[in-house]
C-alpha positions in Angstrom: -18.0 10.8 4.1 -14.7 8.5 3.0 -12.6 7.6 5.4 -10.2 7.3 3.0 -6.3 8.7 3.6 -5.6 12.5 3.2 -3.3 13.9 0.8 -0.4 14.3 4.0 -1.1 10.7 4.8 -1.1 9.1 1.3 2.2 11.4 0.4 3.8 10.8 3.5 3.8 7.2 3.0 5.7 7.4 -0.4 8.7 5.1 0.6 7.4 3.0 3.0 7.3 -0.6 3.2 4.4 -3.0 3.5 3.8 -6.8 4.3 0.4 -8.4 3.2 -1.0 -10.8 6.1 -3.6 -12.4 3.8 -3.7 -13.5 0.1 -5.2 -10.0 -1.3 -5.9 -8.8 -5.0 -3.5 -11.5 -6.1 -1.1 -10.9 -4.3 0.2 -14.0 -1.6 0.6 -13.5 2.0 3.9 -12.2 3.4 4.5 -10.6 0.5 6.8 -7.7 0.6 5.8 -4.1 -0.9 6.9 -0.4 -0.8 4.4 2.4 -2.2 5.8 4.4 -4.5 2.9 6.9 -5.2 -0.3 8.9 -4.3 -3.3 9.5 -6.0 -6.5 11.7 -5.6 -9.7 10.1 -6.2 -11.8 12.8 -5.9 -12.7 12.7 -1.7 -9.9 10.8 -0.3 -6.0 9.8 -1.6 -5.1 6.0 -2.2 -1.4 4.5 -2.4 0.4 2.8 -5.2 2.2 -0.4 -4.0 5.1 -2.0 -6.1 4.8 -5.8 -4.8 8.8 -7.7 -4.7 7.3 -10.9 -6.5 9.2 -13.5 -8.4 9.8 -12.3 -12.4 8.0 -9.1 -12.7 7.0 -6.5 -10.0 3.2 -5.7 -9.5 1.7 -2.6 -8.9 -1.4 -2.0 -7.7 -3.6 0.9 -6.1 -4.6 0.4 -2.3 -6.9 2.4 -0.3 -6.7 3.3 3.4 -8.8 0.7 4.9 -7.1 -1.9 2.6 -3.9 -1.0 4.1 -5.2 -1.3 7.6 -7.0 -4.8 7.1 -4.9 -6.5 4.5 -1.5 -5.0 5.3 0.9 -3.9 8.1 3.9 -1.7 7.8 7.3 -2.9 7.8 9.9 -1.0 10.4 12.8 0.1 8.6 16.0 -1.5 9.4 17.9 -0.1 12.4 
């Protein structure tokens, strides 16, 4: 069984920001991301992340446990 996110998670984090605290998938640590959509994949949902790099923006897919060892949420401002 995947332990992957569920379609309430992965949709509920539409919007929210992310911080990577490793080099992952190319892209460097601290870097600053907010997902912007959710996808089935057949027994769990993954995330779309649009990464704020220099030039272009990067997208890429992220799954749950991705998120939880590469990644940590960003608190919205107060």
């Amino acid at each position: 069984m995947n332990k992957g996110f569920t379609e309430k998670e992965a949709k509920r984090l539409i919007g929210k920001s992310f911080e990577t605290r490793a080099p992952f998938s190319g892209v460097p640590l601290r870097t600053r991301g907010t997902v912007t959509e959710a996808l089935n994949s057949q027994d769990h949902w993954n995330v779309m992340i649009e990464w704020v790099l220099p030039g272009k923006p990067v997208k890429g897919w992220y799954s749950k446990q991705e998120l939880q060892n590469y990644m940590h949420l960003i608190a919205p401002p107060a």
